[in-house]
N, CA, C, O and CB atoms as a CASP TS submission, in Angstrom:
PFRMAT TS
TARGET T0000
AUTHOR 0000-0000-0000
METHOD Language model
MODEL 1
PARENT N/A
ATOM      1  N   UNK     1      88.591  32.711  58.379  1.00  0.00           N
ATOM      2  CA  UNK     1      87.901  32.582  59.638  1.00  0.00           C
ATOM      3  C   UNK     1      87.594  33.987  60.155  1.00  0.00           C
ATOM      4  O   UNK     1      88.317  34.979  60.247  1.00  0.00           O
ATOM      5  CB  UNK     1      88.745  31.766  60.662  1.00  0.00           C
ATOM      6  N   UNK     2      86.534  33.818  60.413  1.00  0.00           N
ATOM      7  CA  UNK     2      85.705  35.529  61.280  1.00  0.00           C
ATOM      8  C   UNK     2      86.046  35.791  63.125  1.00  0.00           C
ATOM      9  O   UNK     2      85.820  35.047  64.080  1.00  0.00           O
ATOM     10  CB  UNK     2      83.341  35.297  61.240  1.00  0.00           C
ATOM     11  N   UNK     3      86.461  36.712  63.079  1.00  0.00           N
ATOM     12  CA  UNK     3      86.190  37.108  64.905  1.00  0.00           C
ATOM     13  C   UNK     3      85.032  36.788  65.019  1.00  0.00           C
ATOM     14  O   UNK     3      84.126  36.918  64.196  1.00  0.00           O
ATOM     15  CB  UNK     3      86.295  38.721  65.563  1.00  0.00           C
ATOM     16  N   UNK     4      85.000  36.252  66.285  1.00  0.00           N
ATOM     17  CA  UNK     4      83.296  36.460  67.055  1.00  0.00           C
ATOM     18  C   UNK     4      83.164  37.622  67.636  1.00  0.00           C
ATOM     19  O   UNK     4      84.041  38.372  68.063  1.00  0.00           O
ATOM     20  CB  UNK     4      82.849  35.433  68.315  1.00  0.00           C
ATOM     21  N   UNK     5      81.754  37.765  67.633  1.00  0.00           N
ATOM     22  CA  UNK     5      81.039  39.297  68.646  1.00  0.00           C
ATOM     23  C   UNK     5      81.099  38.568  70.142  1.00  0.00           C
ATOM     24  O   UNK     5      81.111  37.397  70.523  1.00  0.00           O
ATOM     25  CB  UNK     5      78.834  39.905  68.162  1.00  0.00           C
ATOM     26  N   UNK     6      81.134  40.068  70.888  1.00  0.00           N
ATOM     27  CA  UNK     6      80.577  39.974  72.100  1.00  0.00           C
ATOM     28  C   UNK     6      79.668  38.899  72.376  1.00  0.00           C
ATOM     29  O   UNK     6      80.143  38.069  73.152  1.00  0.00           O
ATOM     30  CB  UNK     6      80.009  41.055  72.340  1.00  0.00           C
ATOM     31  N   UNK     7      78.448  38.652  71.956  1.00  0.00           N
ATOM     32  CA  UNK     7      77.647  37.696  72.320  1.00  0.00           C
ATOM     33  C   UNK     7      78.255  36.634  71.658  1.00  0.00           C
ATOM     34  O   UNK     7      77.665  35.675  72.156  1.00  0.00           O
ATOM     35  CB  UNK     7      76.268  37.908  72.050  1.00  0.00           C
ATOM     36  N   UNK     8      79.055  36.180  70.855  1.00  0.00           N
ATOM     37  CA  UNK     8      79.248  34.572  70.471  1.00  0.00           C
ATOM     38  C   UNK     8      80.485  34.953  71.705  1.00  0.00           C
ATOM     39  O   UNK     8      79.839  35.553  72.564  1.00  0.00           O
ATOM     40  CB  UNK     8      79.759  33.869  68.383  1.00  0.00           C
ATOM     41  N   UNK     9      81.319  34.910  71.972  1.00  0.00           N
ATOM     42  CA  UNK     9      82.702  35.352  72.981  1.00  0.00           C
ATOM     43  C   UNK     9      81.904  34.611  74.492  1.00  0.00           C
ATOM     44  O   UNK     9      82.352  33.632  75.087  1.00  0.00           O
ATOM     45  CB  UNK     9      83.095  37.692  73.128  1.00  0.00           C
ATOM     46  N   UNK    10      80.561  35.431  74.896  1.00  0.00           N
ATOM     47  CA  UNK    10      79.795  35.252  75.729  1.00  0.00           C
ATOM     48  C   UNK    10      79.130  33.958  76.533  1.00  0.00           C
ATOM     49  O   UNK    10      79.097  33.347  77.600  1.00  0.00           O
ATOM     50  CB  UNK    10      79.176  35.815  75.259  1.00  0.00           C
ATOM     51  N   UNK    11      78.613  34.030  75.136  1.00  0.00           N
ATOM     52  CA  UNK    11      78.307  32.229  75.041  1.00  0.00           C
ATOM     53  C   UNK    11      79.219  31.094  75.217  1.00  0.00           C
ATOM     54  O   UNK    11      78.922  30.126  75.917  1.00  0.00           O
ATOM     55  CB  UNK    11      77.887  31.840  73.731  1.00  0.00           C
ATOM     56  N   UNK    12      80.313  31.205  74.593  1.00  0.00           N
ATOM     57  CA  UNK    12      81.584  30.033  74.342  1.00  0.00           C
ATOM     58  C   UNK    12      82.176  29.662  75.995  1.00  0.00           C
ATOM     59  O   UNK    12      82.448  28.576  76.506  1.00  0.00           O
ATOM     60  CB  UNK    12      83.169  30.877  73.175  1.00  0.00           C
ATOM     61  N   UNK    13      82.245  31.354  76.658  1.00  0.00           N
ATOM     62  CA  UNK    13      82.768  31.102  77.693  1.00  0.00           C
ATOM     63  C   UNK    13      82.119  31.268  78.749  1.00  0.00           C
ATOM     64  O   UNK    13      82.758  31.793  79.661  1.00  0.00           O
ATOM     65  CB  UNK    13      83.671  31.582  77.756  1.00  0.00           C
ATOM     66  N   UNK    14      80.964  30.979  78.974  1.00  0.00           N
ATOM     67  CA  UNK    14      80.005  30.285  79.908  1.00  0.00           C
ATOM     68  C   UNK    14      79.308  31.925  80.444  1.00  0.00           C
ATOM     69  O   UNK    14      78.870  32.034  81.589  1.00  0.00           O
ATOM     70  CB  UNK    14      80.946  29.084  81.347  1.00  0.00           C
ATOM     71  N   UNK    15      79.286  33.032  79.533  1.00  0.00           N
ATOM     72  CA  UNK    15      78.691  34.157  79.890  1.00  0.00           C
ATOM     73  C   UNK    15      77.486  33.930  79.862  1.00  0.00           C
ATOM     74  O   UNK    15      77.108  32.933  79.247  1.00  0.00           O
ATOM     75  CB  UNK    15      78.976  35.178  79.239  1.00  0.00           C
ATOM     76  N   UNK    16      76.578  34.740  80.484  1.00  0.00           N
ATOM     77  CA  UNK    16      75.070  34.698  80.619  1.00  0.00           C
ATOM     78  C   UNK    16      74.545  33.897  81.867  1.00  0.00           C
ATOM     79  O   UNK    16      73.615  34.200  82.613  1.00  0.00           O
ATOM     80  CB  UNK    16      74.465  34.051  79.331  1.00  0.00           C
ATOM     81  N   UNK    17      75.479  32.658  81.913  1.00  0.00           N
ATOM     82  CA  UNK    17      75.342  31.586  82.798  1.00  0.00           C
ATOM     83  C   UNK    17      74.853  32.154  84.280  1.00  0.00           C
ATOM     84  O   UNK    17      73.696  31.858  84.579  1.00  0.00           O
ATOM     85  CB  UNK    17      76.747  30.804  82.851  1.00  0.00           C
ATOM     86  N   UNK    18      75.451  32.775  85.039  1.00  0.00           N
ATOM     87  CA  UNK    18      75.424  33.383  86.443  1.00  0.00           C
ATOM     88  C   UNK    18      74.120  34.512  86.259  1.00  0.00           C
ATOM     89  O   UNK    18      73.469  35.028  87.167  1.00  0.00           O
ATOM     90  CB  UNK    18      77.101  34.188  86.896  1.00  0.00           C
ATOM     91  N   UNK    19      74.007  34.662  85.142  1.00  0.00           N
ATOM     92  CA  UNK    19      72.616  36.062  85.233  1.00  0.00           C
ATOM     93  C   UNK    19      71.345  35.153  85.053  1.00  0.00           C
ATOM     94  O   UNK    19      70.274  35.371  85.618  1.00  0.00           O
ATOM     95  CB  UNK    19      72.612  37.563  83.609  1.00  0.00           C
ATOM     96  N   UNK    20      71.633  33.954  84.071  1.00  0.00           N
ATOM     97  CA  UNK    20      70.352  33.247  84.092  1.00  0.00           C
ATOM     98  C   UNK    20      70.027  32.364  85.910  1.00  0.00           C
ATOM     99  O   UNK    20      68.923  32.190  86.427  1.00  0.00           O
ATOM    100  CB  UNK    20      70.540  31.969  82.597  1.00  0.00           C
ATOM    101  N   UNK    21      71.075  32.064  86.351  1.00  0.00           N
ATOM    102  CA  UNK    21      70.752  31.804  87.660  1.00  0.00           C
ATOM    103  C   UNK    21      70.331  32.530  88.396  1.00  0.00           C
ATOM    104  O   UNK    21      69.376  32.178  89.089  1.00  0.00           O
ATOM    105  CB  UNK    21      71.461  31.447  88.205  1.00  0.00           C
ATOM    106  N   UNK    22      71.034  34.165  88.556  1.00  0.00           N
ATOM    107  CA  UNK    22      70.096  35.040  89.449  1.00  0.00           C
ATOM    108  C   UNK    22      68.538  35.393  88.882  1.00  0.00           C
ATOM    109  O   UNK    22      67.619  35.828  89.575  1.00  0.00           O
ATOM    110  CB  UNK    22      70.878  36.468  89.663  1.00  0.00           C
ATOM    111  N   UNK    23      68.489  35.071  87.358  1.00  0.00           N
ATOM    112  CA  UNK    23      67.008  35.254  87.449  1.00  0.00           C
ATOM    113  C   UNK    23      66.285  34.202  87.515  1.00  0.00           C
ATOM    114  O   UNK    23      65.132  34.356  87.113  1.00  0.00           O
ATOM    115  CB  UNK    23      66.494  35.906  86.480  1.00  0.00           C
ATOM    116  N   UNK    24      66.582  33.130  87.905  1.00  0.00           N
ATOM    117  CA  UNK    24      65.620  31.717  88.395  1.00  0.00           C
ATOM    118  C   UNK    24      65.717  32.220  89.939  1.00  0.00           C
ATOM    119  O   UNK    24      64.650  32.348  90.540  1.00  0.00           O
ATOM    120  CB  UNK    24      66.436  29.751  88.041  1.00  0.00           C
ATOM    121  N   UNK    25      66.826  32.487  90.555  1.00  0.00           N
ATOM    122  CA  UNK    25      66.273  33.116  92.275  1.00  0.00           C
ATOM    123  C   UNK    25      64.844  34.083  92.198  1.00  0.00           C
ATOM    124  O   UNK    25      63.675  33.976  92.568  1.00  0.00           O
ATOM    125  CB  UNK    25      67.728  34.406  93.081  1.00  0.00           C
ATOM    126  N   UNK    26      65.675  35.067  91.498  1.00  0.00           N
ATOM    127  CA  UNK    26      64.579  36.291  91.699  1.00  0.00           C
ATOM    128  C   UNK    26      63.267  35.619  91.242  1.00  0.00           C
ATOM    129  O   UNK    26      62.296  36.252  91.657  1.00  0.00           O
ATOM    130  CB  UNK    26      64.914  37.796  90.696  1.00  0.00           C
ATOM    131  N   UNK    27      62.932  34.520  90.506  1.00  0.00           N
ATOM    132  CA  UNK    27      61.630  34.286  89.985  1.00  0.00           C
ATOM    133  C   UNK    27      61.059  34.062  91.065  1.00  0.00           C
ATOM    134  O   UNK    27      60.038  34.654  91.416  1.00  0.00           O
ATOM    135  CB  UNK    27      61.414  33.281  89.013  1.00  0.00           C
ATOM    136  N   UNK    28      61.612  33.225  91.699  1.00  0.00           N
ATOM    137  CA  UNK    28      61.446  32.033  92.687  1.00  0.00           C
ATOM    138  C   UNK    28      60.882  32.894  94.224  1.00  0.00           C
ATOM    139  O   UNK    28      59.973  32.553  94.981  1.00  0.00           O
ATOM    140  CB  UNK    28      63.220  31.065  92.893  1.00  0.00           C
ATOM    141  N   UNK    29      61.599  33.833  94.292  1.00  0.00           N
ATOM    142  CA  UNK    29      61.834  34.869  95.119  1.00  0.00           C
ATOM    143  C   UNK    29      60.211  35.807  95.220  1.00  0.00           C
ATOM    144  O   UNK    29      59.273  35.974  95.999  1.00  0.00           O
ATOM    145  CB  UNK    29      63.235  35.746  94.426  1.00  0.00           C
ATOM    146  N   UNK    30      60.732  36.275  93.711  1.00  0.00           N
ATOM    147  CA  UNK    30      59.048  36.686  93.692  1.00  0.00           C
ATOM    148  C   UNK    30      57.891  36.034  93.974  1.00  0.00           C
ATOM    149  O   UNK    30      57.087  36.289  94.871  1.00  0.00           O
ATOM    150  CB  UNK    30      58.658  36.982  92.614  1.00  0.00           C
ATOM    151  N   UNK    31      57.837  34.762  92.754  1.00  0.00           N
ATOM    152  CA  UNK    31      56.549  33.627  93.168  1.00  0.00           C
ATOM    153  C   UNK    31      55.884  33.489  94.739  1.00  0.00           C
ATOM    154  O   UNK    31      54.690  33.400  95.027  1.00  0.00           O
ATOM    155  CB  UNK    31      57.184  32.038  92.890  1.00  0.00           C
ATOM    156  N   UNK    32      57.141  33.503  95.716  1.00  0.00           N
ATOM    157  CA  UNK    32      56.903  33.037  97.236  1.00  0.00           C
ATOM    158  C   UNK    32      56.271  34.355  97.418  1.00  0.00           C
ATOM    159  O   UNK    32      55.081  34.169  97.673  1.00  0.00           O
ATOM    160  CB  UNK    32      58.327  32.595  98.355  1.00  0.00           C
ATOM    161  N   UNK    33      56.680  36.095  97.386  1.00  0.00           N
ATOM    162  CA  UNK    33      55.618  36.992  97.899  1.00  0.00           C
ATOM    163  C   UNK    33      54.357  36.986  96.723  1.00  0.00           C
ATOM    164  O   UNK    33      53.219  36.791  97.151  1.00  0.00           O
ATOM    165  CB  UNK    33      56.310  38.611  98.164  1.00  0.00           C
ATOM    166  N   UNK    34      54.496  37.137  95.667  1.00  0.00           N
ATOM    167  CA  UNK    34      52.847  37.326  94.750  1.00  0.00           C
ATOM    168  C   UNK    34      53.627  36.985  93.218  1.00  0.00           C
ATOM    169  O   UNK    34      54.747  37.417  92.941  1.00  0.00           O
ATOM    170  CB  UNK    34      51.840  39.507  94.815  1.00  0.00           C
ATOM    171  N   UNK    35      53.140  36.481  92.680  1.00  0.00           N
ATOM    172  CA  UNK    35      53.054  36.175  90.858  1.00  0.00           C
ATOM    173  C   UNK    35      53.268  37.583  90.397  1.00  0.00           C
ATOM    174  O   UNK    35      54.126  37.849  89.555  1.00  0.00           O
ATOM    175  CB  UNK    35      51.311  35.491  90.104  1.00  0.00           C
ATOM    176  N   UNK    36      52.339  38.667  91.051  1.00  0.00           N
ATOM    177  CA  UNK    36      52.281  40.073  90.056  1.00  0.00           C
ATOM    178  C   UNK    36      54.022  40.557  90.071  1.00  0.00           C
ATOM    179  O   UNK    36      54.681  41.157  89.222  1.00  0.00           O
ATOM    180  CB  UNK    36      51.014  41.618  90.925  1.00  0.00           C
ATOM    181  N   UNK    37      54.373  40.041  91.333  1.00  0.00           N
ATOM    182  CA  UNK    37      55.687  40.485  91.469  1.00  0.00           C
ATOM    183  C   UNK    37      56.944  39.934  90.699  1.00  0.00           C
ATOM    184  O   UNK    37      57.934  40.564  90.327  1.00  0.00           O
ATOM    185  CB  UNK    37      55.909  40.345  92.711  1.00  0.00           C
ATOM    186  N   UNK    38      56.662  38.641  90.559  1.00  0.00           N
ATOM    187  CA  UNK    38      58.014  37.767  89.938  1.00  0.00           C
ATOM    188  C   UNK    38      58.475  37.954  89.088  1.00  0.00           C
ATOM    189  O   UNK    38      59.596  37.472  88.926  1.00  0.00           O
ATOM    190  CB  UNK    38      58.032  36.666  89.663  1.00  0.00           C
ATOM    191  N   UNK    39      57.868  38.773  88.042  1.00  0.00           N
ATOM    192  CA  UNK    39      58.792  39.504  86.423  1.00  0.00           C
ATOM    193  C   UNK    39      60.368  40.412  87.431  1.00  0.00           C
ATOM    194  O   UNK    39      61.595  40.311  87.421  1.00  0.00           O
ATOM    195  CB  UNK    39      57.180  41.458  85.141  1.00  0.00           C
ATOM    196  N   UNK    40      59.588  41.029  87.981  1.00  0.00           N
ATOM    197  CA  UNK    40      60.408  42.561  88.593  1.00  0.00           C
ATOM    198  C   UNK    40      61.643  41.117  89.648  1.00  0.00           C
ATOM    199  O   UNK    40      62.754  40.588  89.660  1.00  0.00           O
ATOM    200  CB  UNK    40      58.750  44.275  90.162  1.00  0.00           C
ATOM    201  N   UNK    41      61.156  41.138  89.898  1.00  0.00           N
ATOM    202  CA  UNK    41      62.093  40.363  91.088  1.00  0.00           C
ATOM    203  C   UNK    41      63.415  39.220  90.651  1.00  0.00           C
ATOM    204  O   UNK    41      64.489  38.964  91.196  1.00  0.00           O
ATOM    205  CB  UNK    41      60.921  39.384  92.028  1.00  0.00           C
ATOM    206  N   UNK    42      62.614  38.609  89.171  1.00  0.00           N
ATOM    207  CA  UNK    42      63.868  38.191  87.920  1.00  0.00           C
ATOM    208  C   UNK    42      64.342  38.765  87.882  1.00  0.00           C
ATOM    209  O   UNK    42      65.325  38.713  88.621  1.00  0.00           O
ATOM    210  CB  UNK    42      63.897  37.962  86.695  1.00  0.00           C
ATOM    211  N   UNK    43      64.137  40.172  86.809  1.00  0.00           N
ATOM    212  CA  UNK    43      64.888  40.879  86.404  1.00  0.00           C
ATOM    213  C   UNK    43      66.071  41.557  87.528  1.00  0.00           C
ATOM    214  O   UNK    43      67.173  41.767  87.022  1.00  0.00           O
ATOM    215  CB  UNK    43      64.052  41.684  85.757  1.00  0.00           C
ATOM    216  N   UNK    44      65.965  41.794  88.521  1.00  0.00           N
ATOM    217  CA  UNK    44      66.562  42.372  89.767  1.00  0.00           C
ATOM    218  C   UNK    44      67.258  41.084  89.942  1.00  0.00           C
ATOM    219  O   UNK    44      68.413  41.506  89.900  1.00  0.00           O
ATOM    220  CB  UNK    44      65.531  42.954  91.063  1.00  0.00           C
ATOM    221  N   UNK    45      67.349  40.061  90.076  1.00  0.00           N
ATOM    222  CA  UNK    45      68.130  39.224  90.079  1.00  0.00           C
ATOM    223  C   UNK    45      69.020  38.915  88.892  1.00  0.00           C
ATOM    224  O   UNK    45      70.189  38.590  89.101  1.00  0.00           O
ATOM    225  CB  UNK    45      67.512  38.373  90.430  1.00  0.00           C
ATOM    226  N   UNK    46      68.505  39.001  87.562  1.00  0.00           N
ATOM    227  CA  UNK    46      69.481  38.813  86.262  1.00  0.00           C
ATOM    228  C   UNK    46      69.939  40.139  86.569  1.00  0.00           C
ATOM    229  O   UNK    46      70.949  40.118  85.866  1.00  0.00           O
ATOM    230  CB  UNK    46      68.815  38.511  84.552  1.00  0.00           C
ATOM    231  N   UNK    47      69.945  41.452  87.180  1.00  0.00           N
ATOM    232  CA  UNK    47      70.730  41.964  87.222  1.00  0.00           C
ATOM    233  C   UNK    47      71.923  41.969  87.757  1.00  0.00           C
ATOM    234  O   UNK    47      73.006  42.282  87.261  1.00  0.00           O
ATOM    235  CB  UNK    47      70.372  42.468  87.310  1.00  0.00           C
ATOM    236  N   UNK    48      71.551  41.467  89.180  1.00  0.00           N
ATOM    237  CA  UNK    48      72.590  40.725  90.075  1.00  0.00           C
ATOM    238  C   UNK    48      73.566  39.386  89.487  1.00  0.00           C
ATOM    239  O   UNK    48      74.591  39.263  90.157  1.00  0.00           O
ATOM    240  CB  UNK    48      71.699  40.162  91.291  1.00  0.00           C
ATOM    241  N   UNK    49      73.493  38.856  88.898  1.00  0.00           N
ATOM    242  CA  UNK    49      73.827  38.189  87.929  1.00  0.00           C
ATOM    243  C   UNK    49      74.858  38.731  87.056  1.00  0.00           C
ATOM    244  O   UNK    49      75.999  38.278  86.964  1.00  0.00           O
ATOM    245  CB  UNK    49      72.814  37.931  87.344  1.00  0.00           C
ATOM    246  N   UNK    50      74.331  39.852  86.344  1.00  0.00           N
ATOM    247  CA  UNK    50      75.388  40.173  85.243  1.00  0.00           C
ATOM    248  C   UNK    50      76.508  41.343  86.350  1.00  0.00           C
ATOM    249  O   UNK    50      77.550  41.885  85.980  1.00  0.00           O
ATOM    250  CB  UNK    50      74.425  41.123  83.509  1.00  0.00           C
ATOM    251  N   UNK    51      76.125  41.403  87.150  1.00  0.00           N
ATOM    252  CA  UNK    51      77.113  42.233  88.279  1.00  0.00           C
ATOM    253  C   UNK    51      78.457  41.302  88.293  1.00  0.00           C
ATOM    254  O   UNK    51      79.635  41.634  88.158  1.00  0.00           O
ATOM    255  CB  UNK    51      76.328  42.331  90.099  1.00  0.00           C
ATOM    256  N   UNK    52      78.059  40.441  88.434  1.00  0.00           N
ATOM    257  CA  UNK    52      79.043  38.961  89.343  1.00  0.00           C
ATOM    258  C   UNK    52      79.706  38.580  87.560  1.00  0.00           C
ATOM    259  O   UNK    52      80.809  38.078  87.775  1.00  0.00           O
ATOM    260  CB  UNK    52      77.505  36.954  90.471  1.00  0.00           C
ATOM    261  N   UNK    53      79.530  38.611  86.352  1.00  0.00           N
ATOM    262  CA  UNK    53      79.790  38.917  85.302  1.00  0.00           C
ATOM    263  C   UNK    53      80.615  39.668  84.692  1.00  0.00           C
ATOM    264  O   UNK    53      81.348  39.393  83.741  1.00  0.00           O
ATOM    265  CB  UNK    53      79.139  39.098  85.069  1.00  0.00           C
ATOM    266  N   UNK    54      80.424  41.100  85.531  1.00  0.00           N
ATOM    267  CA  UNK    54      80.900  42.431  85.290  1.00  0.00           C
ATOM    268  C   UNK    54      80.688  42.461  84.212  1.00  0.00           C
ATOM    269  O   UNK    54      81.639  42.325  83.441  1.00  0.00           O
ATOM    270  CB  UNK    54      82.118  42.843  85.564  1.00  0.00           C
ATOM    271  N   UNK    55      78.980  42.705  83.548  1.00  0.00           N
ATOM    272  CA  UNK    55      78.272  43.341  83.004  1.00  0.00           C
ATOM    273  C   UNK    55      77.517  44.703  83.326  1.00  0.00           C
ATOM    274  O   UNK    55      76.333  45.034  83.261  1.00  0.00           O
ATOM    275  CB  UNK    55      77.727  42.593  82.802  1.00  0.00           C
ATOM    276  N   UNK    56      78.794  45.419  83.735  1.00  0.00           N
ATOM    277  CA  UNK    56      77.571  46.963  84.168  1.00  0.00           C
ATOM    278  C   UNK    56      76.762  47.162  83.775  1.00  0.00           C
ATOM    279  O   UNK    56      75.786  46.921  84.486  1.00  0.00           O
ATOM    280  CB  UNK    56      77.716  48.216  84.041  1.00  0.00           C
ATOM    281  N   UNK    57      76.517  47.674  82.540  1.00  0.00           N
ATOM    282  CA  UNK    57      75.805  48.221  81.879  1.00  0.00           C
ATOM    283  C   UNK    57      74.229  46.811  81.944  1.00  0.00           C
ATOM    284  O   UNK    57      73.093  47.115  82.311  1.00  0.00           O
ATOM    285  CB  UNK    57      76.775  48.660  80.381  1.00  0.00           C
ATOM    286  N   UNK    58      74.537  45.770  81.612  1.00  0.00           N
ATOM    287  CA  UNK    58      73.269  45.300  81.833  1.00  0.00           C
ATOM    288  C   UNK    58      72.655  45.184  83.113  1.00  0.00           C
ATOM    289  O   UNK    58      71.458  45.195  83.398  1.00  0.00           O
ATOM    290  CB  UNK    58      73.216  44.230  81.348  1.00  0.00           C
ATOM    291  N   UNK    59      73.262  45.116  83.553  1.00  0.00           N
ATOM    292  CA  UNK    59      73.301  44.861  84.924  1.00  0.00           C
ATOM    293  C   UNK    59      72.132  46.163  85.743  1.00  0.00           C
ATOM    294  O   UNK    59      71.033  46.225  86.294  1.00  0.00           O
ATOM    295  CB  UNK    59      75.117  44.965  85.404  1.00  0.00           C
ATOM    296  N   UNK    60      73.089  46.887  85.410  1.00  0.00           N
ATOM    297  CA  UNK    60      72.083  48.916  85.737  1.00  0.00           C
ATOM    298  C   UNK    60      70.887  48.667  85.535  1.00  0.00           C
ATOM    299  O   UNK    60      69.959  48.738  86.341  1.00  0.00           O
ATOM    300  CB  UNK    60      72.351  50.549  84.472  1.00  0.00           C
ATOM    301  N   UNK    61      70.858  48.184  83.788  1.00  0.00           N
ATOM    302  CA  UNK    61      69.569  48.403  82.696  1.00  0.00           C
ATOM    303  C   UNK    61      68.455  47.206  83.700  1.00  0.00           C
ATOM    304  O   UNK    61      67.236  47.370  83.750  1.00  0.00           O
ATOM    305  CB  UNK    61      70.073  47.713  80.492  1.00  0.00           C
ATOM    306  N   UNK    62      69.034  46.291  84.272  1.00  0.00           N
ATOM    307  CA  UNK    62      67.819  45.054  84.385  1.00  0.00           C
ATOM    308  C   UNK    62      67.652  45.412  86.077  1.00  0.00           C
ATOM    309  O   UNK    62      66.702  44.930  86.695  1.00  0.00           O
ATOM    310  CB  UNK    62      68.462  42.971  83.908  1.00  0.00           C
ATOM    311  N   UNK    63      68.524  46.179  86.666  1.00  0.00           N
ATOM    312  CA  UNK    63      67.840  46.060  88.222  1.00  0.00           C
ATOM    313  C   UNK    63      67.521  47.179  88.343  1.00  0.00           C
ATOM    314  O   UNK    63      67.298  47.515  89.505  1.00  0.00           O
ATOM    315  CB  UNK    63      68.645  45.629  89.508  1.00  0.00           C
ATOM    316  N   UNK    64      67.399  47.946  87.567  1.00  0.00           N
ATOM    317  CA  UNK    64      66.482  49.192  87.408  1.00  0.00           C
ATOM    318  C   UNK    64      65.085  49.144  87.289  1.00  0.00           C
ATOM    319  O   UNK    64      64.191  49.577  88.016  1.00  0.00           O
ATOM    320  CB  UNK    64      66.806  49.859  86.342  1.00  0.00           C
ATOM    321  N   UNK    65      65.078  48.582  86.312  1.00  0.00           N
ATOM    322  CA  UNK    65      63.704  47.883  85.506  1.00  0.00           C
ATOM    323  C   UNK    65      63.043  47.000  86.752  1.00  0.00           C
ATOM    324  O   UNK    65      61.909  47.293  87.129  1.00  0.00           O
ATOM    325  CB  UNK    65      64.203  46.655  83.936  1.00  0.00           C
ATOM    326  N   UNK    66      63.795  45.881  87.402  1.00  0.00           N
ATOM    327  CA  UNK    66      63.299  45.531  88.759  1.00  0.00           C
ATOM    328  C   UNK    66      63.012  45.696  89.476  1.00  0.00           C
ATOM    329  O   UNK    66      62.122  45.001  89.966  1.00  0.00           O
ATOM    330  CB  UNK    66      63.450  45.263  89.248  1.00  0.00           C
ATOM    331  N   UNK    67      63.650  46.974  90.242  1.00  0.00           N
ATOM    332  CA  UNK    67      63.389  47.756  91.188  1.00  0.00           C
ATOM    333  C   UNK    67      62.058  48.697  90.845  1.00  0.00           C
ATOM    334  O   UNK    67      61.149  49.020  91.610  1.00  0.00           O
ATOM    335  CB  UNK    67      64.636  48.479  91.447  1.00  0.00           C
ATOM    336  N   UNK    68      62.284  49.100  89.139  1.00  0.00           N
ATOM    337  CA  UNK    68      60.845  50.036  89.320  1.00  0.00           C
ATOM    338  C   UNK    68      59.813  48.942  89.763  1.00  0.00           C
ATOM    339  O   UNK    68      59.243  48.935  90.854  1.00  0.00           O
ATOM    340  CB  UNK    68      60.228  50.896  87.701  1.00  0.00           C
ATOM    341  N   UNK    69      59.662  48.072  88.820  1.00  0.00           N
ATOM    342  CA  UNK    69      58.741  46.592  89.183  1.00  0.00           C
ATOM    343  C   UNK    69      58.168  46.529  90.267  1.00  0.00           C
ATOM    344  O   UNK    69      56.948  46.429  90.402  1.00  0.00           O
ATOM    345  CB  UNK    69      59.449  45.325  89.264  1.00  0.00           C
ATOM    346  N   UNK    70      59.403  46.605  91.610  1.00  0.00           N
ATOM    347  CA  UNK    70      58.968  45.963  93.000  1.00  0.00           C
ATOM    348  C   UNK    70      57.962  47.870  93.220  1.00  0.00           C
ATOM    349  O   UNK    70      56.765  48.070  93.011  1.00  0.00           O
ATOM    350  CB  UNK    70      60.891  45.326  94.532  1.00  0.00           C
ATOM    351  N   UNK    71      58.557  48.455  93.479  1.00  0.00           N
ATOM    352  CA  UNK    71      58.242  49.815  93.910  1.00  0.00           C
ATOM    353  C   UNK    71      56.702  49.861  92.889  1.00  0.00           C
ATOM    354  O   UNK    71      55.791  50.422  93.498  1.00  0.00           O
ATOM    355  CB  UNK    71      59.717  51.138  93.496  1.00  0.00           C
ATOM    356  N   UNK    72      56.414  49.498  91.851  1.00  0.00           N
ATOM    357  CA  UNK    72      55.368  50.308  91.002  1.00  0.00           C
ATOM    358  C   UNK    72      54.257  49.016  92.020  1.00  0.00           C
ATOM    359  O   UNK    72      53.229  49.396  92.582  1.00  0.00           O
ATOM    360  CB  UNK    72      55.532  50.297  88.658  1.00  0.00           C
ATOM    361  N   UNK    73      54.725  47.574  92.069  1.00  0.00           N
ATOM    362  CA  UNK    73      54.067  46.444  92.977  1.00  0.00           C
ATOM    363  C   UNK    73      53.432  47.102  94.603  1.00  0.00           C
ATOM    364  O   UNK    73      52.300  47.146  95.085  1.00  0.00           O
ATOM    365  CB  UNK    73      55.457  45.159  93.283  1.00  0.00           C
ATOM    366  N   UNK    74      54.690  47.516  95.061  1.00  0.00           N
ATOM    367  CA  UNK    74      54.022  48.167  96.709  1.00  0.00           C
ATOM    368  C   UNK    74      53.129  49.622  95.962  1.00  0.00           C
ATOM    369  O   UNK    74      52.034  49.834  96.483  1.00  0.00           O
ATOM    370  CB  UNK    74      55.807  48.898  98.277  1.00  0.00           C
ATOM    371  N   UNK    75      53.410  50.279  95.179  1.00  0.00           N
ATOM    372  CA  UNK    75      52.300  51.585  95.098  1.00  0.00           C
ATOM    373  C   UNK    75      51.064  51.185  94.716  1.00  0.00           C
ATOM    374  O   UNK    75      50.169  52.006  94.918  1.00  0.00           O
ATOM    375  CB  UNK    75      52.647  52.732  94.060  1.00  0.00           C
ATOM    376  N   UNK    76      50.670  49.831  94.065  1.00  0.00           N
ATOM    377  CA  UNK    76      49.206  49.443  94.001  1.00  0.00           C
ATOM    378  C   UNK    76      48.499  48.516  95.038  1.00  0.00           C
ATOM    379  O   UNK    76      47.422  47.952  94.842  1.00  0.00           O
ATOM    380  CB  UNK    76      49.027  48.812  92.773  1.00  0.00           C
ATOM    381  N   UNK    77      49.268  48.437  96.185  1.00  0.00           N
ATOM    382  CA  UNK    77      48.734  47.582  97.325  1.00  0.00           C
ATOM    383  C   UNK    77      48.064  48.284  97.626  1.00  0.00           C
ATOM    384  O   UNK    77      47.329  48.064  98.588  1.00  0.00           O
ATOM    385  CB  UNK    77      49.408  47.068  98.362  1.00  0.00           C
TER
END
């Protein structure tokens, strides 16, 4: 019998679960101000998500990426 990785470990014990919910908010979130916005506004939410996880590191990587999103969104208004 083999160890599992991180991601099978993840899966088994209901990981991912809480990040895929913050990114159905953030979709949702976005959709209500503009469509152009709702990628960025997921991701900022699956980041929030893997926070509550204590996934730092993804966590950094995806509400970073969100935040540029919202910010690059208000500099083309």
């Amino acid at each position: 019998m083999r160890e599992l990785n991180n991601k099978e470990v993840a899966n088994i014990s209901g990981g991912f679960f809480i990040a895929n919910i913050g990114e159905k908010i953030g979709l949702s979130i976005g959709n209500a101000v503009s469509e152009d916005v709702s990628a960025a506004a997921a991701q900022l939410g699956k980041g929030i998500g893997y926070i509550i996880e204590l996934n730092v590191v993804g966590a950094v990587r995806e509400m970073s990426e969100g935040i540029r999103g919202i910010v690059d969104w208000f500099k083309s208004r």
